[in-house]
Jmol script that loads the backbone (N, CA, C; Angstrom):
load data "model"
ATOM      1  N   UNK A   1     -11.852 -14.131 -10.138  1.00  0.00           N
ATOM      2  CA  UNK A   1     -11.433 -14.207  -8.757  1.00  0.00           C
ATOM      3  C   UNK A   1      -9.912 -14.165  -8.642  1.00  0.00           C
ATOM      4  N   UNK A   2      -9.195 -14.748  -9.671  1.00  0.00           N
ATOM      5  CA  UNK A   2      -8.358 -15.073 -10.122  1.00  0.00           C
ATOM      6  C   UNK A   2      -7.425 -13.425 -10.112  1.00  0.00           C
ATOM      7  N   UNK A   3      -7.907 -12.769 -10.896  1.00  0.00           N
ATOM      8  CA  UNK A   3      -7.349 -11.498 -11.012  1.00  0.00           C
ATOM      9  C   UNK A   3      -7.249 -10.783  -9.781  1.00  0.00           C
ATOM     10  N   UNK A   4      -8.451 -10.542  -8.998  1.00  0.00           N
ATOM     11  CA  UNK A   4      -8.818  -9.874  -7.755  1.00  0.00           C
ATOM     12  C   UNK A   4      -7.555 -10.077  -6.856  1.00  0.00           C
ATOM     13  N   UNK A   5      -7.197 -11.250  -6.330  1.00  0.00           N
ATOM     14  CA  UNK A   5      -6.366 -11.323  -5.596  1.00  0.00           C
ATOM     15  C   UNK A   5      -4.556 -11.066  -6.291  1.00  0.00           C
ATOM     16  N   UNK A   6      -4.748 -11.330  -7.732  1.00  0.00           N
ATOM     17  CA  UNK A   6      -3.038 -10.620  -8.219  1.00  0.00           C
ATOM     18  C   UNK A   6      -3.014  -9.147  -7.967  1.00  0.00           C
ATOM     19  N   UNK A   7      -4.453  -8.852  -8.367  1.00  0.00           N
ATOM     20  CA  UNK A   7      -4.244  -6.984  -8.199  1.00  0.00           C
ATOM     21  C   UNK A   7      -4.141  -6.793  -6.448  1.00  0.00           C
ATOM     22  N   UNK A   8      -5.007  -7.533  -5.573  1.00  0.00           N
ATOM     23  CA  UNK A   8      -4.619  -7.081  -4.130  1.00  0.00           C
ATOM     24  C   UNK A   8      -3.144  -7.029  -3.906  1.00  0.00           C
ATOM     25  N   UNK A   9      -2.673  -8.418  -4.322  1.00  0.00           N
ATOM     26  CA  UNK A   9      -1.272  -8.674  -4.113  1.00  0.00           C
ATOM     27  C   UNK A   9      -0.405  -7.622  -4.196  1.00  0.00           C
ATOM     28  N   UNK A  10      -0.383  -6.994  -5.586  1.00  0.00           N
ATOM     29  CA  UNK A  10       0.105  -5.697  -6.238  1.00  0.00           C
ATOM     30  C   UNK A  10       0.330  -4.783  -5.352  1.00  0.00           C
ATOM     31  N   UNK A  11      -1.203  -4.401  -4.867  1.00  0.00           N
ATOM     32  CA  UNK A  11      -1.685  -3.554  -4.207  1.00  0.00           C
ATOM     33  C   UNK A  11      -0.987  -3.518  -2.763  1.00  0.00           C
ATOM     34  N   UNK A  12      -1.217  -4.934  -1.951  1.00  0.00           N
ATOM     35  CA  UNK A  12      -0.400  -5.136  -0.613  1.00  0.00           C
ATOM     36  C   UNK A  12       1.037  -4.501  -0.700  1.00  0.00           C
ATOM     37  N   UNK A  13       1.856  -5.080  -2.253  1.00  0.00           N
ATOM     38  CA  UNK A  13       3.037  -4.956  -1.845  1.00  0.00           C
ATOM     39  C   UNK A  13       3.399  -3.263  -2.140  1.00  0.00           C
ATOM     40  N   UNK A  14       2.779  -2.717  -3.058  1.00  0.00           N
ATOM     41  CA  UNK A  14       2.590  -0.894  -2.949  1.00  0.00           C
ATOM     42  C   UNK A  14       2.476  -0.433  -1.864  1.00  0.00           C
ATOM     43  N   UNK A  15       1.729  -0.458  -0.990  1.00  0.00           N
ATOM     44  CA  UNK A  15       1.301  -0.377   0.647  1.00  0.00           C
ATOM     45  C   UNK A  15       1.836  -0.171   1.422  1.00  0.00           C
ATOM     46  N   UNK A  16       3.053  -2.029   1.129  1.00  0.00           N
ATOM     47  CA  UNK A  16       4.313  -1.819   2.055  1.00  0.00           C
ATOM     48  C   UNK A  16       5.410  -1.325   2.184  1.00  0.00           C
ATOM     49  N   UNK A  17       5.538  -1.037   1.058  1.00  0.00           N
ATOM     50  CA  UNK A  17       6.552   0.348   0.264  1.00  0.00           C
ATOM     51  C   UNK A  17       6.200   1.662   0.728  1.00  0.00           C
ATOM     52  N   UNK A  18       4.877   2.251   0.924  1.00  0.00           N
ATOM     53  CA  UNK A  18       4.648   3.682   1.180  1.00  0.00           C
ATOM     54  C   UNK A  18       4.815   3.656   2.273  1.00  0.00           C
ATOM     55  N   UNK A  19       4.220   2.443   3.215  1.00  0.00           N
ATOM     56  CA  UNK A  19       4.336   2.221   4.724  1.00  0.00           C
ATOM     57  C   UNK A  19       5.873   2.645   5.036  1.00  0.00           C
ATOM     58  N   UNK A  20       6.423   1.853   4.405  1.00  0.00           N
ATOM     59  CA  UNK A  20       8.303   2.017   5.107  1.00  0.00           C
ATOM     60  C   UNK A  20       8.454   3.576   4.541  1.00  0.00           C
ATOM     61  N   UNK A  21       8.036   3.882   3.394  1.00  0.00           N
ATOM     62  CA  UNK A  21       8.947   5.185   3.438  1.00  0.00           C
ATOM     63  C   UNK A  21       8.587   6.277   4.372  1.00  0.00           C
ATOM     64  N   UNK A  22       6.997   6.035   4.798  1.00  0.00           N
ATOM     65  CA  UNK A  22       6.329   6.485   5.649  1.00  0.00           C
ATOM     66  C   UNK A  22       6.949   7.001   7.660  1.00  0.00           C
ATOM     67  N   UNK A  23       7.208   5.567   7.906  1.00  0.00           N
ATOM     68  CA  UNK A  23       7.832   5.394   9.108  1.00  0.00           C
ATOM     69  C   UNK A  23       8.932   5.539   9.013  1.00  0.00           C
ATOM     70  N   UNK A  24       9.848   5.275   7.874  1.00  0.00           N
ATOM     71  CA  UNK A  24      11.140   6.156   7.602  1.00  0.00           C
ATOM     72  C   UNK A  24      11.249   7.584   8.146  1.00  0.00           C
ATOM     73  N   UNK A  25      10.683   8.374   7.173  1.00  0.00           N
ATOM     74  CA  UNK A  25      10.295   9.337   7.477  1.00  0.00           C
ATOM     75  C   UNK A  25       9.823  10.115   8.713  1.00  0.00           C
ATOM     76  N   UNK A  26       9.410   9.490   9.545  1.00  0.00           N
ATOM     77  CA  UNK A  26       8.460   9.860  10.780  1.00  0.00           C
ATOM     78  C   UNK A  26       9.872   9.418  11.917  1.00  0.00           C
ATOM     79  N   UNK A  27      10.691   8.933  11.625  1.00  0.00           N
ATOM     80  CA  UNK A  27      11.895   8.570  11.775  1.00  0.00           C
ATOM     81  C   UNK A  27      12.891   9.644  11.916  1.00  0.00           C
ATOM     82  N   UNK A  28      13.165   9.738  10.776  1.00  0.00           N
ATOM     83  CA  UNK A  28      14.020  10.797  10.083  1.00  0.00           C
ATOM     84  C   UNK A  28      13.916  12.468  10.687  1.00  0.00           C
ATOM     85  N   UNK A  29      12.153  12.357  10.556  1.00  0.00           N
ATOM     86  CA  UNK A  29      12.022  13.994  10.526  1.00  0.00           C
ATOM     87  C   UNK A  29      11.580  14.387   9.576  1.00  0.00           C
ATOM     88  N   UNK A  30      11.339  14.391   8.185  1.00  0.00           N
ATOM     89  CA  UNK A  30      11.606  14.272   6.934  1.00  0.00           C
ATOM     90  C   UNK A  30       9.524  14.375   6.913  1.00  0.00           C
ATOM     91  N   UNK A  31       8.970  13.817   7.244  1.00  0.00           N
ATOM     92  CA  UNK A  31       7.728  13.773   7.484  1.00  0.00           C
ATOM     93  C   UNK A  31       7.367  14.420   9.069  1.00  0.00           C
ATOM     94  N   UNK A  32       7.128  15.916   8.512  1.00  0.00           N
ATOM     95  CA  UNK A  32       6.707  16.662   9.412  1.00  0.00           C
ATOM     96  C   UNK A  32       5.209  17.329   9.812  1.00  0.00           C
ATOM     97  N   UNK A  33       4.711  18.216  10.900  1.00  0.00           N
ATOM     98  CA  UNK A  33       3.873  18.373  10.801  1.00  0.00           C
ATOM     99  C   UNK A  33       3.620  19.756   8.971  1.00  0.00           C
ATOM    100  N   UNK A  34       4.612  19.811   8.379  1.00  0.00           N
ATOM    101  CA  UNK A  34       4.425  20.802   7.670  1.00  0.00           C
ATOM    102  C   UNK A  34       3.787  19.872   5.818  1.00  0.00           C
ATOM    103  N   UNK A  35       4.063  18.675   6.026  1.00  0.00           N
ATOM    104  CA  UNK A  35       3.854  17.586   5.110  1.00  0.00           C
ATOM    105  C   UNK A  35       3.096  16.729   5.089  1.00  0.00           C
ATOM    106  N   UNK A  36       2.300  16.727   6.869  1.00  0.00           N
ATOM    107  CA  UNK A  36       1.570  15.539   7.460  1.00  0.00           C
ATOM    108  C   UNK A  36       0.251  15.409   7.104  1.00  0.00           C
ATOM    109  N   UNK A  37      -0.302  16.440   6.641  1.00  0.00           N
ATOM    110  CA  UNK A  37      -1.667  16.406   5.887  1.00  0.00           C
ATOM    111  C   UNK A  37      -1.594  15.847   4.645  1.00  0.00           C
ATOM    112  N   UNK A  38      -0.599  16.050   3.683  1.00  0.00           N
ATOM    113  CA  UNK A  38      -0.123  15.034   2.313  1.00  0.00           C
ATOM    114  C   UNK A  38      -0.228  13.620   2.675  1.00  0.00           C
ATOM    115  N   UNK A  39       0.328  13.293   3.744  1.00  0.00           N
ATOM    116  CA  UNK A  39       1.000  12.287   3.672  1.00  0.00           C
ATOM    117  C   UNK A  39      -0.216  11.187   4.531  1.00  0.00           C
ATOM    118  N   UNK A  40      -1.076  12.235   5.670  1.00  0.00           N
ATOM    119  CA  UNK A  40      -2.099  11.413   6.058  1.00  0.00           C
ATOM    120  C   UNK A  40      -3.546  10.788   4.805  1.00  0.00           C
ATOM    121  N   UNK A  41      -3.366  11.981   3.777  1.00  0.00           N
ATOM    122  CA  UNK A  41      -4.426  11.702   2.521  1.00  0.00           C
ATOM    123  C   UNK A  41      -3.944  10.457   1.611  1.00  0.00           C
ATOM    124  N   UNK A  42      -2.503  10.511   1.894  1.00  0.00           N
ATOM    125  CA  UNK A  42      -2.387   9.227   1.028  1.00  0.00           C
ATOM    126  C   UNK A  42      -2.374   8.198   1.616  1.00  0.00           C
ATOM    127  N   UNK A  43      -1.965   7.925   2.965  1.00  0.00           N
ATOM    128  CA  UNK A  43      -1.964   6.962   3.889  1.00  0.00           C
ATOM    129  C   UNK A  43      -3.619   6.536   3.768  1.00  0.00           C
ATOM    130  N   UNK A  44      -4.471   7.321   3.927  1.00  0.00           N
ATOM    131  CA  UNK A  44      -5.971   6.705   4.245  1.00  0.00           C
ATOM    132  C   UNK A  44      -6.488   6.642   2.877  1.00  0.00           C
ATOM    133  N   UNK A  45      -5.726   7.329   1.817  1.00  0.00           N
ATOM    134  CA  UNK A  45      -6.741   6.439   0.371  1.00  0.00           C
ATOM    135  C   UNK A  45      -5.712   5.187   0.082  1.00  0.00           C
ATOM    136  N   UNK A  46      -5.002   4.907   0.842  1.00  0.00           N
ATOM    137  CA  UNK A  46      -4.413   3.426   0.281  1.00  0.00           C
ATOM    138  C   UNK A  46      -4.975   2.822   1.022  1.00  0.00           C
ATOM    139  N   UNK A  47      -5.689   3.036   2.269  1.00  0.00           N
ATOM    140  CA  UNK A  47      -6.081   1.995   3.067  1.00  0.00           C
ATOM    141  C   UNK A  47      -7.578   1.502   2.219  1.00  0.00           C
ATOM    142  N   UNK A  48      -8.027   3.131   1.828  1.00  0.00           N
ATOM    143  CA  UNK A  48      -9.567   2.695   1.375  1.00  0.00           C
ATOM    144  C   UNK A  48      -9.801   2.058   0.137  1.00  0.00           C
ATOM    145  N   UNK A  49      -8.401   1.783  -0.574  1.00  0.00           N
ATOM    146  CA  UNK A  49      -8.568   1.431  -1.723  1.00  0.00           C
ATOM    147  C   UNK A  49      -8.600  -0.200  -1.241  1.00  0.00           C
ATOM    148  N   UNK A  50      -7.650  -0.647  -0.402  1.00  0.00           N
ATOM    149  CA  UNK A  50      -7.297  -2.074   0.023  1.00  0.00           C
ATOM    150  C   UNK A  50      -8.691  -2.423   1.088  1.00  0.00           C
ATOM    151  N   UNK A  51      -9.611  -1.690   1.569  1.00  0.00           N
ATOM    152  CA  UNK A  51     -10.466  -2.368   2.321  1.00  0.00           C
ATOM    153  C   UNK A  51     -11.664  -1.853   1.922  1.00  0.00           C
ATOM    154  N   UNK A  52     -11.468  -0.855   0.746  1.00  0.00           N
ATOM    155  CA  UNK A  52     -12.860  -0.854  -0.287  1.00  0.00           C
ATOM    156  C   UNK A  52     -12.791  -2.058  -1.269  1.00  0.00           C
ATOM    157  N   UNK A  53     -11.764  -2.410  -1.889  1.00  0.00           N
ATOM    158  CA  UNK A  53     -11.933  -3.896  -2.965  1.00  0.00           C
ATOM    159  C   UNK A  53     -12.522  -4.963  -1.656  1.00  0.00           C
ATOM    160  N   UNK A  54     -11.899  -4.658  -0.741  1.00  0.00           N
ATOM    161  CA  UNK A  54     -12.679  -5.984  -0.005  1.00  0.00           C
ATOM    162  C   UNK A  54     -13.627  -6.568   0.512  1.00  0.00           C
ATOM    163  N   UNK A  55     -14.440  -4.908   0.724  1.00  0.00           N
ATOM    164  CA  UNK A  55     -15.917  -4.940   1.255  1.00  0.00           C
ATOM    165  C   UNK A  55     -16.515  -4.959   0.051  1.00  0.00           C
ATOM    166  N   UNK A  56     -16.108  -4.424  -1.750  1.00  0.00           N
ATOM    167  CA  UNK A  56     -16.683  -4.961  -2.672  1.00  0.00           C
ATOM    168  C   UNK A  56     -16.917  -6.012  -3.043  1.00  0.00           C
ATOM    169  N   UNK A  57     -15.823  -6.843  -3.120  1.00  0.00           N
ATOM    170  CA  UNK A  57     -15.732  -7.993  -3.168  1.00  0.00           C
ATOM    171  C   UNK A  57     -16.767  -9.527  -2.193  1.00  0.00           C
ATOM    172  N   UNK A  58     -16.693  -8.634  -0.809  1.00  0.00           N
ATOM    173  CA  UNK A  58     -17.395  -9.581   0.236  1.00  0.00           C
ATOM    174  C   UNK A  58     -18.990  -9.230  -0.352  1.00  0.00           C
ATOM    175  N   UNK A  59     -19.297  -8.076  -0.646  1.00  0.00           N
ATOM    176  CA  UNK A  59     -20.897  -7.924  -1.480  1.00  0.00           C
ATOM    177  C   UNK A  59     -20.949  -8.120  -2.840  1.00  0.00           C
ATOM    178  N   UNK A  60     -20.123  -9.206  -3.512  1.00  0.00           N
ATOM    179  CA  UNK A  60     -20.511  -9.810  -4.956  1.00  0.00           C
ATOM    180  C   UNK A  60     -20.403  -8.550  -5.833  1.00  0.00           C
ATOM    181  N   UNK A  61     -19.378  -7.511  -5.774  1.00  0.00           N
ATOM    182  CA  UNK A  61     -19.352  -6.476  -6.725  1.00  0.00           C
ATOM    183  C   UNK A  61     -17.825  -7.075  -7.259  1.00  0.00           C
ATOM    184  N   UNK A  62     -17.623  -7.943  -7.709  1.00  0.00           N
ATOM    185  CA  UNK A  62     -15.612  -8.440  -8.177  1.00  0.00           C
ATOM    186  C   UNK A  62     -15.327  -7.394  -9.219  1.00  0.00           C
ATOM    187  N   UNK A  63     -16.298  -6.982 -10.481  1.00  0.00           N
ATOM    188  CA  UNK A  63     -15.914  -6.410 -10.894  1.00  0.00           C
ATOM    189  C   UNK A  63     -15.543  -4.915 -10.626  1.00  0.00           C
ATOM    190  N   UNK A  64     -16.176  -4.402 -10.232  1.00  0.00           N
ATOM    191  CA  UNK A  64     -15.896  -3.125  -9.528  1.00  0.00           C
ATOM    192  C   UNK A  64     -14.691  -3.251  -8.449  1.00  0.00           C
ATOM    193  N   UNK A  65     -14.676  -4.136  -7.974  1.00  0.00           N
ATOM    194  CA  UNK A  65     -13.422  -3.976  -6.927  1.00  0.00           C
ATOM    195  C   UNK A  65     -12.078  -4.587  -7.512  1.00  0.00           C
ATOM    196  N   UNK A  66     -12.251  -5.010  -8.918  1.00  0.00           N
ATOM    197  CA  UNK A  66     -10.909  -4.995  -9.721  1.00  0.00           C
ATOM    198  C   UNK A  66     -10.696  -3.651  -9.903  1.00  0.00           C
ATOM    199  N   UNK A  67     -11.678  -3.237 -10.011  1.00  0.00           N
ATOM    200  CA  UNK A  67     -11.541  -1.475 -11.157  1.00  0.00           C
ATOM    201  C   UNK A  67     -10.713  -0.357  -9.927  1.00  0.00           C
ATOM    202  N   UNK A  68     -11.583  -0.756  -8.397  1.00  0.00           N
ATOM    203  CA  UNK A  68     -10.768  -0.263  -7.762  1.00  0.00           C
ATOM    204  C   UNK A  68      -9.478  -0.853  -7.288  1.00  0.00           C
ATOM    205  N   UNK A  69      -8.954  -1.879  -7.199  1.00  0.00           N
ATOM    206  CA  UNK A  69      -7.618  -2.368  -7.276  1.00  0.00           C
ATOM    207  C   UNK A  69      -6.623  -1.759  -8.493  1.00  0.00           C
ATOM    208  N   UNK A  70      -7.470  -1.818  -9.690  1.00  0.00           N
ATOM    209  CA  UNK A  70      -6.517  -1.590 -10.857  1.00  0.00           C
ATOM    210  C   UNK A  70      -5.901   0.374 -10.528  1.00  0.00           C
ATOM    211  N   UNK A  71      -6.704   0.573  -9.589  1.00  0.00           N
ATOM    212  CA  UNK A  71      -6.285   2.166  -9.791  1.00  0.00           C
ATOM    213  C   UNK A  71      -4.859   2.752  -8.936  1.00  0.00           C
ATOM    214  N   UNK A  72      -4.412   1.365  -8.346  1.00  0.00           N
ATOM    215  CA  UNK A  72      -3.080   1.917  -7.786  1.00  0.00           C
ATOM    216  C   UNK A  72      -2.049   0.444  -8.255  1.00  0.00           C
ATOM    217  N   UNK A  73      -2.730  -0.579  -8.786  1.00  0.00           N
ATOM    218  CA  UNK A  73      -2.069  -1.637  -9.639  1.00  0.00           C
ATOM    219  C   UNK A  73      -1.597  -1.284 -10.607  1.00  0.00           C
ATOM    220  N   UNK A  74      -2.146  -0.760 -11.533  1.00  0.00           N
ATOM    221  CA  UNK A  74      -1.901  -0.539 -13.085  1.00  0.00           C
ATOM    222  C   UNK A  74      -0.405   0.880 -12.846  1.00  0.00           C
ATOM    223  N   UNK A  75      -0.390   1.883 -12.179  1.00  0.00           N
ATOM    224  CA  UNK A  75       0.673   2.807 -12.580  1.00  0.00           C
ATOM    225  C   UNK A  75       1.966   1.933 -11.426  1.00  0.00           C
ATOM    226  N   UNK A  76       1.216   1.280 -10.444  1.00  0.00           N
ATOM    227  CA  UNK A  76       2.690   0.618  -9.400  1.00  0.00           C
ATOM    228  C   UNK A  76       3.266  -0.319 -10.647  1.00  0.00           C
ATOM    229  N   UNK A  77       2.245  -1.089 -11.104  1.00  0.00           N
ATOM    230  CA  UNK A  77       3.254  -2.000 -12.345  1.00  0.00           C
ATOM    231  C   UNK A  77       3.661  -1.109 -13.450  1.00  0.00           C
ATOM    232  N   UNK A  78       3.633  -0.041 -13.716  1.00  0.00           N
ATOM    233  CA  UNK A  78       4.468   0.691 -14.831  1.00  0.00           C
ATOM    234  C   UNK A  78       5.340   1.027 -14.341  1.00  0.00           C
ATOM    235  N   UNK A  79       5.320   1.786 -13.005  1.00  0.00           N
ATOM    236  CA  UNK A  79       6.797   2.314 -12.611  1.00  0.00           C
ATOM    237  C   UNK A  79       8.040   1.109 -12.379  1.00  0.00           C
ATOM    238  N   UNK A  80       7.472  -0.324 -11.726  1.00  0.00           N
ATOM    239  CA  UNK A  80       8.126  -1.402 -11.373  1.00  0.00           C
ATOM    240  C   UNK A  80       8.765  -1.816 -12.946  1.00  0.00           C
ATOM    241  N   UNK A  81       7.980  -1.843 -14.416  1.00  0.00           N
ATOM    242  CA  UNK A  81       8.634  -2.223 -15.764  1.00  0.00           C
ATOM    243  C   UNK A  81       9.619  -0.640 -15.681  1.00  0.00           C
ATOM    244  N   UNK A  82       9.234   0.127 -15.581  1.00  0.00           N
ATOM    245  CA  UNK A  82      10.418   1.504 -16.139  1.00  0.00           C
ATOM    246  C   UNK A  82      11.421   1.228 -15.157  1.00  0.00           C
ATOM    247  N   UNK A  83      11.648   0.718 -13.760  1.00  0.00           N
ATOM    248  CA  UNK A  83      12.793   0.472 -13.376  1.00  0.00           C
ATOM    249  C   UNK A  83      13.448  -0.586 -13.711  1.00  0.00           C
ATOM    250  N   UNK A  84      12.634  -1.527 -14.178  1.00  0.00           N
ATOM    251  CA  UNK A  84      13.233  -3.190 -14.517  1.00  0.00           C
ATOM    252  C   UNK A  84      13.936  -2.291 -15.845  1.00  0.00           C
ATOM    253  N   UNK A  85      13.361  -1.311 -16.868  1.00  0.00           N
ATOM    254  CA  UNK A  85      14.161  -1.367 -17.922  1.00  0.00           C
ATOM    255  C   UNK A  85      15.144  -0.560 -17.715  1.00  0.00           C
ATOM    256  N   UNK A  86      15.163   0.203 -16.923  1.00  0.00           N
ATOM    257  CA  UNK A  86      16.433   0.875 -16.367  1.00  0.00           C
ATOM    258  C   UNK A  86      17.752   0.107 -15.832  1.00  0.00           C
ATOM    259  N   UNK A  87      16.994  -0.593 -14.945  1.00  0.00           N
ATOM    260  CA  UNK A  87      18.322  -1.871 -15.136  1.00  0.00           C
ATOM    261  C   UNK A  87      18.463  -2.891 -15.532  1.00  0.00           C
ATOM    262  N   UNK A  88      17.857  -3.136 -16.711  1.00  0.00           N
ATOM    263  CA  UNK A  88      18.249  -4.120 -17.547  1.00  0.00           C
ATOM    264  C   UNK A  88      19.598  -2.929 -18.856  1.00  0.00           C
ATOM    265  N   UNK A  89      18.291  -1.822 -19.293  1.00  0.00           N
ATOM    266  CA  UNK A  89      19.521  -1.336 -20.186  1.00  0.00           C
ATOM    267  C   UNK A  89      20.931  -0.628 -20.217  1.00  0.00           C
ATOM    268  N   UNK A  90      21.068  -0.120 -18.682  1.00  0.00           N
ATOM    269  CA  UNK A  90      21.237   0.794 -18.561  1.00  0.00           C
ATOM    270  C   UNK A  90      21.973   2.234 -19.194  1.00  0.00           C
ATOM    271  N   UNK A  91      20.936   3.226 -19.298  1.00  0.00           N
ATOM    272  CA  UNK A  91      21.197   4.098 -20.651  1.00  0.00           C
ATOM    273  C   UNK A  91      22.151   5.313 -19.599  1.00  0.00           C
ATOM    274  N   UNK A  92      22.516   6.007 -20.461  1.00  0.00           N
ATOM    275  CA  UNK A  92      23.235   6.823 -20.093  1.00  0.00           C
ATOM    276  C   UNK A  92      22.189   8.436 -20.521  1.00  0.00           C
ATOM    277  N   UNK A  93      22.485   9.118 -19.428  1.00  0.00           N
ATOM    278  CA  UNK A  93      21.055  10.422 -18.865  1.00  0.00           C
ATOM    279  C   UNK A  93      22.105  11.212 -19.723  1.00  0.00           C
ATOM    280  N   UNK A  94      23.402  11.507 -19.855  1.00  0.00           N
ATOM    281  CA  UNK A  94      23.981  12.730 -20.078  1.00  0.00           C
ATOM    282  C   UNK A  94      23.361  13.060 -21.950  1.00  0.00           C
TER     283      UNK A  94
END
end "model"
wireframe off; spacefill off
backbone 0.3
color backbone group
């Protein structure tokens, strides 16, 4: 149960990140109708990922709705360590 809700957590705070760059964007201009079909497919599989673990979860499937949590948990926490080591080491690109 324990896990379920670190991976939502994960998951929430991924969400709120695509959200802002999202409305940024829709802002900007930058998210147009020429991009808006990209951008609506990812908007509605993040939703279904965050309110599919939950309707799994509410029908006694935990494990399965880790598996679907872990599928946008597991690469958001790799990219979050490759920037932590980016600025922890910081290497030089040239």
């Amino acid at each position: 149960m324990l896990l379920f809700w670190i991976l939502w957590g994960i998951d929430a705070v991924i969400s709120l990140v695509l959200l802002y760059f999202f409305f940024v964007g829709l802002a900007d201009g930058s998210v147009s109708s020429y991009n808006m079909g990209l951008w609506s497919l990812i908007v509605i599989g993040i939703g279904a990922i965050m309110l599919g673990s939950l309707w799994l979860k509410s029908h006694q499937y935990l494990y399965l709705a880790d598996i679907v949590l872990a599928i946008l948990a597991v690469p958001g926490l790799l990219y979050g360590l490759f920037l932590l080591m980016i600025l922890i080491t910081k290497p030089r690109w040239n």
